[in-house]
Residue frames as a rotation matrix with the C-alpha (Angstrom) as fourth column:
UNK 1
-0.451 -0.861 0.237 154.97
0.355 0.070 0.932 45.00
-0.819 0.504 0.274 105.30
UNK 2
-0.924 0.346 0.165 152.56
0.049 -0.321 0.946 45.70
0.380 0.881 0.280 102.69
UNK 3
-0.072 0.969 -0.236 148.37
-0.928 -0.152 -0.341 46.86
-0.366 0.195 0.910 102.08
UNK 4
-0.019 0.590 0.807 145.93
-0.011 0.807 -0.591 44.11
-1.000 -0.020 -0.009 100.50
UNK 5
-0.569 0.056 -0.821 145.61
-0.716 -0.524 0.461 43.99
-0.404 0.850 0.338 97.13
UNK 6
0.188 0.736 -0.650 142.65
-0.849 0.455 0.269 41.74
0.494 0.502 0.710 95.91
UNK 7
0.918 -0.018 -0.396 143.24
0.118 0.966 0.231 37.91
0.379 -0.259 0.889 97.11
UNK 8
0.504 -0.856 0.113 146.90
0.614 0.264 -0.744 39.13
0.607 0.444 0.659 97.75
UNK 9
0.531 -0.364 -0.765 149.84
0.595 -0.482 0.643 40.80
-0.603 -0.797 -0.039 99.75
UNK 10
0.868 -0.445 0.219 152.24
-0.359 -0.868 -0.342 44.02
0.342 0.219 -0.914 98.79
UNK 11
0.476 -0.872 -0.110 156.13
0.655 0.269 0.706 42.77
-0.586 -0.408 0.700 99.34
UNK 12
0.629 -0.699 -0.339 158.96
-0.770 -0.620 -0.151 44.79
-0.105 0.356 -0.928 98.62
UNK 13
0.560 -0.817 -0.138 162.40
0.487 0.458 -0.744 42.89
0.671 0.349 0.654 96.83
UNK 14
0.436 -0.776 -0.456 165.72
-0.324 -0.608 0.725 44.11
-0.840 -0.168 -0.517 99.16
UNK 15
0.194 -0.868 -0.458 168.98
-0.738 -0.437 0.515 44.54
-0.646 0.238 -0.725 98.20
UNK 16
-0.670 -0.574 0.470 169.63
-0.356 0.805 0.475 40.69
-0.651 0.151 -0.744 97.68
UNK 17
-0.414 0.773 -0.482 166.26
-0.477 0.267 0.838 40.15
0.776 0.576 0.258 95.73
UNK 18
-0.831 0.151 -0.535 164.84
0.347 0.893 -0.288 38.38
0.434 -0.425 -0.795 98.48
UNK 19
-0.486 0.373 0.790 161.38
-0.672 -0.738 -0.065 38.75
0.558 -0.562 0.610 99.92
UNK 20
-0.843 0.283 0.458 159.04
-0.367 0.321 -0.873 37.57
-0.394 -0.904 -0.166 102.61
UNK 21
-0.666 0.735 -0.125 156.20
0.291 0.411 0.864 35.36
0.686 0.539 -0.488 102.29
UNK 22
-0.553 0.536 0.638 153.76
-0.730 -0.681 -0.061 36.81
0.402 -0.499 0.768 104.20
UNK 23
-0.786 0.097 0.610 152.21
-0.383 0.699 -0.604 34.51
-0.485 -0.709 -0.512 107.24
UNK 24
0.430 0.903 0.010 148.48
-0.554 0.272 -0.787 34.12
-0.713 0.332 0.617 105.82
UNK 25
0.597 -0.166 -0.785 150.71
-0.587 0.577 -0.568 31.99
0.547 0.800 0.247 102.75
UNK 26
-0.499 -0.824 0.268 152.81
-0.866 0.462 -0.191 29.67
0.034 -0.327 -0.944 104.83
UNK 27
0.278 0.766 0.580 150.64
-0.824 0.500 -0.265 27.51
-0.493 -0.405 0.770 105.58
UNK 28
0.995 -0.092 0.037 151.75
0.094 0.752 -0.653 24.02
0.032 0.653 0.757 104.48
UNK 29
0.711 -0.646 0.280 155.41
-0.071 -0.461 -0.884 25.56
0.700 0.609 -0.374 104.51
UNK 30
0.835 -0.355 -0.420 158.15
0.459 0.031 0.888 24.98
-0.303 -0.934 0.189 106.24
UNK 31
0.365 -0.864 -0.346 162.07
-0.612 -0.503 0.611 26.34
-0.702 -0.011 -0.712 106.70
UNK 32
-0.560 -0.808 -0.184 164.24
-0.654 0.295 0.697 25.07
-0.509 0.510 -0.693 103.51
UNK 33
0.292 0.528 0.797 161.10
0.597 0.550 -0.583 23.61
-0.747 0.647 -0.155 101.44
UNK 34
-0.935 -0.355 -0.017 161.93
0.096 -0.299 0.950 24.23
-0.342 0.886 0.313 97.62
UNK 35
0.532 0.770 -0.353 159.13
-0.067 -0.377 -0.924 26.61
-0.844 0.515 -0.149 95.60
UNK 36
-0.547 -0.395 0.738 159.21
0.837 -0.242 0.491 27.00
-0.015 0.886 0.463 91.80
UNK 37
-0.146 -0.155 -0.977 159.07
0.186 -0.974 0.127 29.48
-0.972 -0.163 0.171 90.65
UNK 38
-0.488 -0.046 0.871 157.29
0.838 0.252 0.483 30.50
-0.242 0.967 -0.084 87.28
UNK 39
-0.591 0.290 -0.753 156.22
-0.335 -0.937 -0.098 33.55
-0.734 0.194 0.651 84.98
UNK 40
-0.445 0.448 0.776 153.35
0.888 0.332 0.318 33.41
-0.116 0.830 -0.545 83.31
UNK 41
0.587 0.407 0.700 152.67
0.528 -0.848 0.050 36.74
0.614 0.341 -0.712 81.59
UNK 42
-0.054 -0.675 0.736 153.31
-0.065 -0.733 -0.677 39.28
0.996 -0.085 -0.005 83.98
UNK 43
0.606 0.370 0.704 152.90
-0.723 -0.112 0.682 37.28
0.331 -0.922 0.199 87.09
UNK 44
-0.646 -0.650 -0.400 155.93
-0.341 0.715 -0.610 35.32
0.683 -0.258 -0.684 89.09
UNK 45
0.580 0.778 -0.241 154.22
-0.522 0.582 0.623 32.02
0.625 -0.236 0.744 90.68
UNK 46
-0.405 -0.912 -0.059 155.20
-0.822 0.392 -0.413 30.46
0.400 -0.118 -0.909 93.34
UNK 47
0.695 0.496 0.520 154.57
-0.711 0.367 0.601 27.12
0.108 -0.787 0.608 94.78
UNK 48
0.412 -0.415 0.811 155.59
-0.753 0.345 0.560 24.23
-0.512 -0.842 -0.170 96.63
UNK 49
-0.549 -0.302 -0.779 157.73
-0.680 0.703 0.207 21.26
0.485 0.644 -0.591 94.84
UNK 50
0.467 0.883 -0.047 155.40
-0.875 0.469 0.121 18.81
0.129 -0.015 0.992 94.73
UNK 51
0.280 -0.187 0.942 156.17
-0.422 0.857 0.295 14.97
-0.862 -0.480 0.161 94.59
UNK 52
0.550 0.519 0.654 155.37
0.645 0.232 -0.728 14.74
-0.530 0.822 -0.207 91.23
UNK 53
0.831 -0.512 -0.219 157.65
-0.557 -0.752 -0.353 17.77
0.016 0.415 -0.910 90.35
UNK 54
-0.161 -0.836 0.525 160.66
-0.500 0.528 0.687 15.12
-0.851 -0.152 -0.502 92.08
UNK 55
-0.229 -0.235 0.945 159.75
0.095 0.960 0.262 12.46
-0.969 0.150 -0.198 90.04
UNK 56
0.909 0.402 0.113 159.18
0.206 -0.195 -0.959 14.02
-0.363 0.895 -0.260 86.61
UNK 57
0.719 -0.584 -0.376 162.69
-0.662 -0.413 -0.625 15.29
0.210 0.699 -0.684 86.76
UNK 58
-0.157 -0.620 0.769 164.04
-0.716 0.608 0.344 12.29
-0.681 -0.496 -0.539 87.98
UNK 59
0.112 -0.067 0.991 162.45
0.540 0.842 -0.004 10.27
-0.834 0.536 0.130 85.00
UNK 60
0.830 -0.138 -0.541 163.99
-0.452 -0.735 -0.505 13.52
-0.328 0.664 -0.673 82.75
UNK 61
0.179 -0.983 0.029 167.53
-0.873 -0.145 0.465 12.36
-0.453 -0.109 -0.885 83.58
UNK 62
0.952 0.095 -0.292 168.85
-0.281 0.653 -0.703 10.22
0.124 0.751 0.648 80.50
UNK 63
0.391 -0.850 0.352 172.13
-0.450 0.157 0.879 8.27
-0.803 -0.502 -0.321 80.97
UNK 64
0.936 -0.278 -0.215 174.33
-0.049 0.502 -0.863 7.35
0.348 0.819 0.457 77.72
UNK 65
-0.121 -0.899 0.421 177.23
-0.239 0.438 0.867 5.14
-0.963 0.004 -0.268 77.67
UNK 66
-0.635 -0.703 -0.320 179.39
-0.523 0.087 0.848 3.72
-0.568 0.706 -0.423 75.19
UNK 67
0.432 0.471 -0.769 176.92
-0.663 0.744 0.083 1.11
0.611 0.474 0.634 72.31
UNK 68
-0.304 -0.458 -0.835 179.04
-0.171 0.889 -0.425 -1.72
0.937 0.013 -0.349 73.93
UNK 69
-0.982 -0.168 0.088 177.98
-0.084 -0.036 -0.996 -0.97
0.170 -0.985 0.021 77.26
UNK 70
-0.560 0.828 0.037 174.62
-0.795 -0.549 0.258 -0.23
0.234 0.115 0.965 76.52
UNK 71
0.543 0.676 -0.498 173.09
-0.274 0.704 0.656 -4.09
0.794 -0.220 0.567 77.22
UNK 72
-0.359 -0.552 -0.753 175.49
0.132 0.768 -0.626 -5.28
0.924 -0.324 -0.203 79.82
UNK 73
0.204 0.835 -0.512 173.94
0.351 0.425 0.834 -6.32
0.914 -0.350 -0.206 82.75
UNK 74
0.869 -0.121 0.481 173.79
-0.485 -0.408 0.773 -5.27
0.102 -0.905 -0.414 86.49
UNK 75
0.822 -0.463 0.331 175.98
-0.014 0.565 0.825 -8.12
-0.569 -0.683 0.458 87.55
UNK 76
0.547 -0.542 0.638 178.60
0.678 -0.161 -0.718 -7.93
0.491 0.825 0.279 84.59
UNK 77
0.473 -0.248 0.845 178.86
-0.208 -0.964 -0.166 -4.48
0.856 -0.097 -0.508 85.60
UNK 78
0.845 0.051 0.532 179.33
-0.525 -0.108 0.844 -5.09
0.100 -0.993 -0.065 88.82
UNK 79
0.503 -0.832 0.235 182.52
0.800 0.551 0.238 -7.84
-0.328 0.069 0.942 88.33
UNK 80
0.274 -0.524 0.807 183.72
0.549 -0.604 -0.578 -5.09
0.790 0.601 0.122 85.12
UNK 81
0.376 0.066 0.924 183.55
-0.141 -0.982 0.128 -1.94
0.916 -0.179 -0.360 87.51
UNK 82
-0.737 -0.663 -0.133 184.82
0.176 0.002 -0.984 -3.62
0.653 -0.749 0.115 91.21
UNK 83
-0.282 0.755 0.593 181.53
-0.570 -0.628 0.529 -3.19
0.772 -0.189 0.607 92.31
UNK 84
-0.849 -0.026 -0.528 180.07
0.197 0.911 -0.363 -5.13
0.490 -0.412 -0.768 95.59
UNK 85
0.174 0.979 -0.110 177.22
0.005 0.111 0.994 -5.52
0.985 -0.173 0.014 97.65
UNK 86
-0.355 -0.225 0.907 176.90
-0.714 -0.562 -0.419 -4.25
0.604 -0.796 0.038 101.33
């Protein structure tokens, strides 16, 4: 698909924007893992989501309710909301 270029491979974008990772980079990779994807300067990075990538934006995610709601307790909730226990 492509020549060498230093530590690197030559891909081509198609139509859809999509390209191939070339075998020598799979490693570690499987079908339907999630890369990020970042630009620094004039290079697009990719790598694997980490663990640590999950859980950073999982403690991003901020939940706001009403002030009145804001102390009431698991169980409360649970009675208020119809809520039960499996």
């Amino acid at each position: 698909m492509g020549w060498g270029v230093g530590v690197g491979e030559r891909v081509k974008i198609d139509e859809r924007w999509r390209i191939v990772i070339p075998s020598k980079f799979r490693e570690g990779l499987k079908p339907r893992d999630e890369l990020v994807v970042e630009r620094r300067g004039s290079e697009i990075i990719l790598r694997k989501v980490s663990r640590g990538d999950i859980l950073r934006e999982f403690n991003e995610v901020k939940l706001f309710v009403e002030e009145k709601l804001r102390y009431l307790g698991a169980e409360a909730g649970k009675h208020r909301y119809g809520g039960y226990k499996e």
